[in-house]
Biotite code that builds the C-alpha atoms (Angstrom):
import biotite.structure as struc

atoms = struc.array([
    struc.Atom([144.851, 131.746, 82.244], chain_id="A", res_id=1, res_name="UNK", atom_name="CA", element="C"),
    struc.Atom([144.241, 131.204, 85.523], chain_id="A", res_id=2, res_name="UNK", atom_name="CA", element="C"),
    struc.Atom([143.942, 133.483, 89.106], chain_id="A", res_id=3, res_name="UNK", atom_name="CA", element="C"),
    struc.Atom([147.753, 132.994, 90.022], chain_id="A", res_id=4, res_name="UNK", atom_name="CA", element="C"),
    struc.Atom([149.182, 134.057, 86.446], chain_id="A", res_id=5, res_name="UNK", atom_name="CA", element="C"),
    struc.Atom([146.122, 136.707, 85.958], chain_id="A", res_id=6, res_name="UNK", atom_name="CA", element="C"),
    struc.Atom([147.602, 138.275, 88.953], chain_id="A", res_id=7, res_name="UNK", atom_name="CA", element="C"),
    struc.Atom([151.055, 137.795, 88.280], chain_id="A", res_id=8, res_name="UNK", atom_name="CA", element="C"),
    struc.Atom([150.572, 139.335, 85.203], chain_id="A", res_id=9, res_name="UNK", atom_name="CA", element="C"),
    struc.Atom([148.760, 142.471, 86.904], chain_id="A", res_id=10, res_name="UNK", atom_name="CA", element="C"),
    struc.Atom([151.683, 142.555, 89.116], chain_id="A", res_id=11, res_name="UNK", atom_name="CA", element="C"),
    struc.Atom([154.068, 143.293, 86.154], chain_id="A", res_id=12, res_name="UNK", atom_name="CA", element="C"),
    struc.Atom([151.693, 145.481, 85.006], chain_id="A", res_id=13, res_name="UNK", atom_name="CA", element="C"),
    struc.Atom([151.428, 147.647, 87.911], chain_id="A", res_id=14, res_name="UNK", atom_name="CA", element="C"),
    struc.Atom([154.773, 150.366, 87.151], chain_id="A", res_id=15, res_name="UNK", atom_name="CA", element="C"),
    struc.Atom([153.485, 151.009, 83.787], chain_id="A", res_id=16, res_name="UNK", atom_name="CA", element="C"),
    struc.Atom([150.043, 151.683, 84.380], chain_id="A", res_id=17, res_name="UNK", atom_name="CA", element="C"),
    struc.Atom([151.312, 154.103, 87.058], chain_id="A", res_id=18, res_name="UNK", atom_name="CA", element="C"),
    struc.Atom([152.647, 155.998, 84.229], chain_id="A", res_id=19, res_name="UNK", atom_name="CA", element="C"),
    struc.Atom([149.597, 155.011, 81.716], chain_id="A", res_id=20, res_name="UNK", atom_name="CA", element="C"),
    struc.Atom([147.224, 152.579, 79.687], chain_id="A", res_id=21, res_name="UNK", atom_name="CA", element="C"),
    struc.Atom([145.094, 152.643, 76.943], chain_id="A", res_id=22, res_name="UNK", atom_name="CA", element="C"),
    struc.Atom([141.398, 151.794, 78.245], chain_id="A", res_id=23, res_name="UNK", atom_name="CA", element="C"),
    struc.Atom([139.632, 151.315, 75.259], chain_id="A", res_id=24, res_name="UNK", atom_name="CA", element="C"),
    struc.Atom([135.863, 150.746, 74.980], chain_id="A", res_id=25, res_name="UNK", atom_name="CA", element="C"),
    struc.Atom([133.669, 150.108, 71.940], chain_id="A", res_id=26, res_name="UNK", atom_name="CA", element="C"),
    struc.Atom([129.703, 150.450, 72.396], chain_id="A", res_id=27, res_name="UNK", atom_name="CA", element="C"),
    struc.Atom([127.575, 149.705, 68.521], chain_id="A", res_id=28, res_name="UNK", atom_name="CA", element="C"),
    struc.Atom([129.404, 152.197, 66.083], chain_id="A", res_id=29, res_name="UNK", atom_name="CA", element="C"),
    struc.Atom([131.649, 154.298, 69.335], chain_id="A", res_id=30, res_name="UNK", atom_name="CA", element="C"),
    struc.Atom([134.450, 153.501, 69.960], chain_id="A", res_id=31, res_name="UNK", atom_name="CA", element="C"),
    struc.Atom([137.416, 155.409, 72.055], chain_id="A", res_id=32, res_name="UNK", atom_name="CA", element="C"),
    struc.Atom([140.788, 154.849, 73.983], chain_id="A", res_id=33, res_name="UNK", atom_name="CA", element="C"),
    struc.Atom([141.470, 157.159, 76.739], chain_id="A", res_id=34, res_name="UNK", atom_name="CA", element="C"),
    struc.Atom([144.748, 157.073, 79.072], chain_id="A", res_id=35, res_name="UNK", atom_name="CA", element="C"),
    struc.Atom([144.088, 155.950, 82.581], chain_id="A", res_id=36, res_name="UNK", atom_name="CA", element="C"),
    struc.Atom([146.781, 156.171, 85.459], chain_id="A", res_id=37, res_name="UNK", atom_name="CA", element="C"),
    struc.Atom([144.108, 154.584, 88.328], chain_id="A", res_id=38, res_name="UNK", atom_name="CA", element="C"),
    struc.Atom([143.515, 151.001, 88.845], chain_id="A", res_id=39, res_name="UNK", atom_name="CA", element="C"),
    struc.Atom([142.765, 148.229, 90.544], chain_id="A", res_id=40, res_name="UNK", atom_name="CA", element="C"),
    struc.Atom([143.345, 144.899, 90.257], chain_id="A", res_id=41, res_name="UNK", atom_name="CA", element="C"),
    struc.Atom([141.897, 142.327, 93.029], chain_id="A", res_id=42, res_name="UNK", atom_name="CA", element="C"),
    struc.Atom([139.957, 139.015, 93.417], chain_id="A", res_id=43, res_name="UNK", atom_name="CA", element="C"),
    struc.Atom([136.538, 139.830, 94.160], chain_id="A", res_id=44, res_name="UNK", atom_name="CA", element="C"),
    struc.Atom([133.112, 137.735, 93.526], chain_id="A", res_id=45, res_name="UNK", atom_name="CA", element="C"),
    struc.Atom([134.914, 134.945, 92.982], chain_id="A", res_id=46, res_name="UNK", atom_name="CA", element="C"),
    struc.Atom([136.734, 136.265, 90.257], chain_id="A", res_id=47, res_name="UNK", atom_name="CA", element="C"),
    struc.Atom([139.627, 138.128, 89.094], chain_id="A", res_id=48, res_name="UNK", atom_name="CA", element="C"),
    struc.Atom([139.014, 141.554, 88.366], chain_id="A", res_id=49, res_name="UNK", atom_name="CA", element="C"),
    struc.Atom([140.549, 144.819, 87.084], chain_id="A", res_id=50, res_name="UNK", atom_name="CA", element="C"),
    struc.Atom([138.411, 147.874, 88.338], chain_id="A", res_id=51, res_name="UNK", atom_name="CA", element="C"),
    struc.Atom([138.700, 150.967, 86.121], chain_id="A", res_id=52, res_name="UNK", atom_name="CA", element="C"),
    struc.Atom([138.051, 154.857, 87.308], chain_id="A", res_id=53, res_name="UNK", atom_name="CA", element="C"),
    struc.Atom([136.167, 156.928, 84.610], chain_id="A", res_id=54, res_name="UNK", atom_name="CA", element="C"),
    struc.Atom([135.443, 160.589, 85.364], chain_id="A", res_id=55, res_name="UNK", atom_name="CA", element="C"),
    struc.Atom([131.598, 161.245, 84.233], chain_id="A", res_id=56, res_name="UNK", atom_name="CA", element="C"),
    struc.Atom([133.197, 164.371, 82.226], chain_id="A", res_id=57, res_name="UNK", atom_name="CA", element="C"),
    struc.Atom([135.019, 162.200, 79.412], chain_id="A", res_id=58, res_name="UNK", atom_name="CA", element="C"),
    struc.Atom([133.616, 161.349, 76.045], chain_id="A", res_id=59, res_name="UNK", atom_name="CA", element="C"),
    struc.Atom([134.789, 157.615, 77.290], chain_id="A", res_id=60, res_name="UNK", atom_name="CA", element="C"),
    struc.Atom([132.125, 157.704, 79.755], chain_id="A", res_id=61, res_name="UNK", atom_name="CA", element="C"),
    struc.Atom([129.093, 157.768, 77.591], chain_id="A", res_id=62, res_name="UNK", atom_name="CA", element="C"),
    struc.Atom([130.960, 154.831, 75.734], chain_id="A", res_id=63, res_name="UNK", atom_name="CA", element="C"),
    struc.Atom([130.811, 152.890, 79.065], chain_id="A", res_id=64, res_name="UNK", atom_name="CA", element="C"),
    struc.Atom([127.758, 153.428, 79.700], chain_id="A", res_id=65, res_name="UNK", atom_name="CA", element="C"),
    struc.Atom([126.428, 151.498, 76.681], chain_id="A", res_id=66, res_name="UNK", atom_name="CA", element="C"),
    struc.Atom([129.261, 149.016, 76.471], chain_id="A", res_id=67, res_name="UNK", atom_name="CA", element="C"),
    struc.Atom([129.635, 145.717, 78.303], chain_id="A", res_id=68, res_name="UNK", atom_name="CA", element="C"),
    struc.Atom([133.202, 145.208, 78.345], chain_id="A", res_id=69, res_name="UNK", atom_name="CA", element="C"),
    struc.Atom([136.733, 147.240, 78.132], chain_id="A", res_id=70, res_name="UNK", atom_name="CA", element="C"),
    struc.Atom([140.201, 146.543, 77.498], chain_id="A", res_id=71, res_name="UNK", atom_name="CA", element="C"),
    struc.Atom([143.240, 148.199, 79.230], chain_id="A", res_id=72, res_name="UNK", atom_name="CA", element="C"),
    struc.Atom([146.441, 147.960, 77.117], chain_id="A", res_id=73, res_name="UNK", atom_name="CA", element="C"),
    struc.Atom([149.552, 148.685, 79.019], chain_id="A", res_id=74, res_name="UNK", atom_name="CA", element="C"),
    struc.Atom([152.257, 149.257, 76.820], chain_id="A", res_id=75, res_name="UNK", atom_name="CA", element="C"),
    struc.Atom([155.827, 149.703, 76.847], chain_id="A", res_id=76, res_name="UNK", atom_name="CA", element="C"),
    struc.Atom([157.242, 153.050, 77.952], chain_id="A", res_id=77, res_name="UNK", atom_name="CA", element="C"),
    struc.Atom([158.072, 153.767, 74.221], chain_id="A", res_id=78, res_name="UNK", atom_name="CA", element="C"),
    struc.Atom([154.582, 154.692, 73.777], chain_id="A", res_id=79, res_name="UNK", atom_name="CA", element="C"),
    struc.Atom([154.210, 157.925, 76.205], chain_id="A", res_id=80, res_name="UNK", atom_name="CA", element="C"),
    struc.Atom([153.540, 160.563, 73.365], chain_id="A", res_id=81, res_name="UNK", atom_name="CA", element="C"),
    struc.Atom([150.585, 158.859, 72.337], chain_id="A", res_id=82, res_name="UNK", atom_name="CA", element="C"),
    struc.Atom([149.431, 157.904, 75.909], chain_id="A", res_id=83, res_name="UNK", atom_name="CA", element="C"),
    struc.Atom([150.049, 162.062, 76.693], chain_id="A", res_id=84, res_name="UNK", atom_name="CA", element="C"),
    struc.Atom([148.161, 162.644, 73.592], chain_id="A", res_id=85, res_name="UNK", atom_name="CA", element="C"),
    struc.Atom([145.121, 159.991, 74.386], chain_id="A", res_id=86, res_name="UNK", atom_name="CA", element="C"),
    struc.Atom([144.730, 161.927, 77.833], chain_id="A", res_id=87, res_name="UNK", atom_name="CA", element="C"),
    struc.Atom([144.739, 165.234, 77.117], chain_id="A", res_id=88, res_name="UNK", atom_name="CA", element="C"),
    struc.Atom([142.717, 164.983, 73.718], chain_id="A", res_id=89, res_name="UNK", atom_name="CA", element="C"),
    struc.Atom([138.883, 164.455, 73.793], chain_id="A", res_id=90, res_name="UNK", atom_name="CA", element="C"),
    struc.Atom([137.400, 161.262, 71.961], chain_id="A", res_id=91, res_name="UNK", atom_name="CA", element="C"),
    struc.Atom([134.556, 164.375, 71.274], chain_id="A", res_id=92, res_name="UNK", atom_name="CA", element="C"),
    struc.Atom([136.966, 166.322, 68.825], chain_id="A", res_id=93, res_name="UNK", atom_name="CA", element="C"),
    struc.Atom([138.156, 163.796, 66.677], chain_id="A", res_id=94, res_name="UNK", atom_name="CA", element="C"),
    struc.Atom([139.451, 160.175, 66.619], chain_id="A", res_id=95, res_name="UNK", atom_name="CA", element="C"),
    struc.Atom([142.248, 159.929, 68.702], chain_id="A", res_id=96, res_name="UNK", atom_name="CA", element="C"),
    struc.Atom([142.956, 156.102, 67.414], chain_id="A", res_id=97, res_name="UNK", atom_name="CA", element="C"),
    struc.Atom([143.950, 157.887, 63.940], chain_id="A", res_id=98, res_name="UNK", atom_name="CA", element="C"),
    struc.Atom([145.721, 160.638, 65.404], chain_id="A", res_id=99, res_name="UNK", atom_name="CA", element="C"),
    struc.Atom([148.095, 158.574, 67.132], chain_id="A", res_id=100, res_name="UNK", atom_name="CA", element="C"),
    struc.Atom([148.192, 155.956, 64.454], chain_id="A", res_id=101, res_name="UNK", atom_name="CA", element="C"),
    struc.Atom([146.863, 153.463, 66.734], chain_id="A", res_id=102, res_name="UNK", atom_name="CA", element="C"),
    struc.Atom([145.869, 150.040, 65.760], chain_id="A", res_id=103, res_name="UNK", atom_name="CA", element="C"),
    struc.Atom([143.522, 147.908, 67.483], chain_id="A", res_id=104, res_name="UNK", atom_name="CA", element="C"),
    struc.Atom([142.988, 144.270, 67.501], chain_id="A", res_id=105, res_name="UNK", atom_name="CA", element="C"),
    struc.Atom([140.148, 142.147, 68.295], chain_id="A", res_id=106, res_name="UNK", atom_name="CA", element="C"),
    struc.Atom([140.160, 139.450, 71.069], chain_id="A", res_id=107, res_name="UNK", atom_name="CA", element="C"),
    struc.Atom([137.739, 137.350, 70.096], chain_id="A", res_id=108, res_name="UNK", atom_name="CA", element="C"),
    struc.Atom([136.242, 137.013, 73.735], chain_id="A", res_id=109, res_name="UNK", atom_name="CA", element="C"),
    struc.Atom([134.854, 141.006, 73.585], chain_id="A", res_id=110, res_name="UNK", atom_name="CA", element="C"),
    struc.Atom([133.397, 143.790, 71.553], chain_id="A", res_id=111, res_name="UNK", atom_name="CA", element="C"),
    struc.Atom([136.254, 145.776, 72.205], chain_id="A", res_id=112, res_name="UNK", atom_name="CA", element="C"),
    struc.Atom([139.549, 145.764, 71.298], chain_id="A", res_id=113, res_name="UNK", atom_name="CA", element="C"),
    struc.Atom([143.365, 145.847, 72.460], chain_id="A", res_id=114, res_name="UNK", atom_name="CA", element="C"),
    struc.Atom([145.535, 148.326, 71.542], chain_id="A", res_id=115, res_name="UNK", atom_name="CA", element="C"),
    struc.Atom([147.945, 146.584, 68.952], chain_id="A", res_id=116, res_name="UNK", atom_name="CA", element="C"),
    struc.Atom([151.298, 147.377, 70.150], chain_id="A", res_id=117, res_name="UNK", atom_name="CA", element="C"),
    struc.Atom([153.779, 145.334, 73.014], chain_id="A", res_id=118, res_name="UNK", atom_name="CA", element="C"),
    struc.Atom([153.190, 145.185, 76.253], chain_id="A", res_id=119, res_name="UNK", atom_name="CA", element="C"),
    struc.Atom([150.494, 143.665, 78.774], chain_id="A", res_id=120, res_name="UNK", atom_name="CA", element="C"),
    struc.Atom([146.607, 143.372, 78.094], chain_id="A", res_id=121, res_name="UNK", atom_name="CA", element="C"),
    struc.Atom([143.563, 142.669, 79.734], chain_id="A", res_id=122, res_name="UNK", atom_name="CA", element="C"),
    struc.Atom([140.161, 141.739, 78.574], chain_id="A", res_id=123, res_name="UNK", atom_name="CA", element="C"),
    struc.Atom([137.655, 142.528, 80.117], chain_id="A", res_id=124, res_name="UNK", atom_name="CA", element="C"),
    struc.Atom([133.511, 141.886, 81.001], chain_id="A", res_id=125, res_name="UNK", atom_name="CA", element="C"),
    struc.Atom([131.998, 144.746, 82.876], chain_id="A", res_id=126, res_name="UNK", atom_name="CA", element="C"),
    struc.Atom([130.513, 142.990, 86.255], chain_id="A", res_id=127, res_name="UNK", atom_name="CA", element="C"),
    struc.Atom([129.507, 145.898, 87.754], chain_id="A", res_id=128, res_name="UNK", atom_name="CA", element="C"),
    struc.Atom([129.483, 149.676, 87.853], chain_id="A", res_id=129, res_name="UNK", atom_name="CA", element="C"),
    struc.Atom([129.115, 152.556, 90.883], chain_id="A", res_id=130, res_name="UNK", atom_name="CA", element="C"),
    struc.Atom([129.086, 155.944, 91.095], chain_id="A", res_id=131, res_name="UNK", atom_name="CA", element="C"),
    struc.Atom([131.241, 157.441, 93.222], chain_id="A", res_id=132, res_name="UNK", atom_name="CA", element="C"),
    struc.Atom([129.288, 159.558, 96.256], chain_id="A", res_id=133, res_name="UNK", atom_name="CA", element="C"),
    struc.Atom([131.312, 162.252, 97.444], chain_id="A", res_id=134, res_name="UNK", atom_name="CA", element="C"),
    struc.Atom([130.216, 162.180, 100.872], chain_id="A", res_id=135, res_name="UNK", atom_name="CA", element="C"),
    struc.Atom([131.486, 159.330, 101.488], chain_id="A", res_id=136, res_name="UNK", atom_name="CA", element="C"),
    struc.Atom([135.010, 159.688, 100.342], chain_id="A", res_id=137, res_name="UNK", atom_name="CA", element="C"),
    struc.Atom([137.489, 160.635, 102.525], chain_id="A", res_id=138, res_name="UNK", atom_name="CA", element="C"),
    struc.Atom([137.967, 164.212, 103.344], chain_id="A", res_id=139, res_name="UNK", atom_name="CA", element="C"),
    struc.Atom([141.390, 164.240, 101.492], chain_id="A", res_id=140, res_name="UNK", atom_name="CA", element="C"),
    struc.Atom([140.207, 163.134, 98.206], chain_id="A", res_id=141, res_name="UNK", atom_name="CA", element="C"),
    struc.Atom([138.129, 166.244, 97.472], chain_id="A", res_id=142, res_name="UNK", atom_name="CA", element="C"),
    struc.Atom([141.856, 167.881, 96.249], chain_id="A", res_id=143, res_name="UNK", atom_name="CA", element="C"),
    struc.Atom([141.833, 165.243, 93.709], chain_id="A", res_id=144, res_name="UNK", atom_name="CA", element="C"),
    struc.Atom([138.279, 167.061, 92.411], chain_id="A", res_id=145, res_name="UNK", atom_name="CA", element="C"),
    struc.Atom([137.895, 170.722, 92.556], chain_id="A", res_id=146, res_name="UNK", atom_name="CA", element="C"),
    struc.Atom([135.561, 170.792, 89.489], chain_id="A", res_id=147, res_name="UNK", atom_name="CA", element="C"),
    struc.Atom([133.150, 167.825, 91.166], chain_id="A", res_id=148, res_name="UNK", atom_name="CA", element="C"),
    struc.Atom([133.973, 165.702, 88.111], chain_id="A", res_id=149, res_name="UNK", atom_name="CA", element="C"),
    struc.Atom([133.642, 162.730, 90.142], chain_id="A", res_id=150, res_name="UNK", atom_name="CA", element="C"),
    struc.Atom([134.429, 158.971, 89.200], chain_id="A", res_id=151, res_name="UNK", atom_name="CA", element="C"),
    struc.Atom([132.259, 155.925, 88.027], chain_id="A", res_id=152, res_name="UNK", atom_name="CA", element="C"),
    struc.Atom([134.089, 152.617, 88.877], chain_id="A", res_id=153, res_name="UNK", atom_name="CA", element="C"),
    struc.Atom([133.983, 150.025, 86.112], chain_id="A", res_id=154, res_name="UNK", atom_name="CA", element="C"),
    struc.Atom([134.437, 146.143, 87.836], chain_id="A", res_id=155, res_name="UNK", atom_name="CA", element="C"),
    struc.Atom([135.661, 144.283, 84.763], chain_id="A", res_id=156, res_name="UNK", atom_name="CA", element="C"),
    struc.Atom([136.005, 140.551, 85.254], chain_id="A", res_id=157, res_name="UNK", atom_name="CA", element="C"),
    struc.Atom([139.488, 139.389, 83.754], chain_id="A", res_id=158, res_name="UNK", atom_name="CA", element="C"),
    struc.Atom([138.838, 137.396, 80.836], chain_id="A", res_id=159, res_name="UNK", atom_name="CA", element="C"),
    struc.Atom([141.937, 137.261, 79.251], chain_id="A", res_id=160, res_name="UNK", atom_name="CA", element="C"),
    struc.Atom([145.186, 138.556, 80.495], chain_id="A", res_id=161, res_name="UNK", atom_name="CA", element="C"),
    struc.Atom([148.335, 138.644, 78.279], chain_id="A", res_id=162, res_name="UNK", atom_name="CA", element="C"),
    struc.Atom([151.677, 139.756, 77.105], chain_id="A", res_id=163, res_name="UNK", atom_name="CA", element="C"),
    struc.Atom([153.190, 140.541, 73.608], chain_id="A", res_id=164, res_name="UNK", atom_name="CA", element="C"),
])
């Protein structure tokens, strides 16, 4: 796929994640899917990428921090009970993937999978990662974290994008 239709694609994407995807991560034996609402997609070192918010608090986050890629599954609106359940259940206290009845599916270009339902997918190689600092956000973000639980940023370079 190249730049154009990556970013096409992200494009389409865009209203749905607003409402929720599955980012799902797989590190050795751990693997989890966790609903995310923020996102970015760009063109950045050369590259298209899909940047990925993870508060440090989530189970996901260890997951991250071992893996070297991700997948965000956007799927069609049909699937909002089990996005509402994948972001307000912990990948800590049991496997969310079975309590949904989720499927996954391998890509064949990463360790972890898509979601297996219809809708739009990304691939994804982790490029880089930052913490965010606090001071220096803007002063107006601090509503968005009155417990501190501040973001890491996941830069995943687009290695597949696609639609089913």
């Amino acid at each position: 796929m190249n730049e154009t239709d990556t970013m096409a694609l992200a494009q389409r994407a865009m209203p749905q994640l607003k409402k929720g995807a599955f980012l799902t991560v797989r590190a050795g034996e751990a693997i989890n899917t966790m609903t995310i609402g923020w996102a970015t997609f760009g063109f950045c070192w050369k590259r298209p990428v899909l940047m990925v918010a993870v508060r440090d608090s989530r189970h996901t986050y260890g997951i991250m921090e071992q893996a070297a890629d991700f997948t965000v599954s956007v799927p069609d609106p049909a699937m909002q009970r089990a996005l509402a359940y994948c972001g307000s259940h912990s990948g800590r206290d049991g496997d969310k993937l079975a309590a949904c009845d989720l499927k996954t599916v391998e890509t064949g270009k990463t360790v972890s999978p898509v979601i297996d339902t219809a809708g739009i997918h990304f691939v994804c190689r982790i490029i880089h990662k930052v913490p965010m600092d606090p001071a220096l956000a803007a002063n107006e973000l601090a509503d968005l974290y009155p417990q501190k639980d501040y973001h890491t940023l996941y830069f995943g370079e687009i290695l597949d994008g696609y639609e089913r």
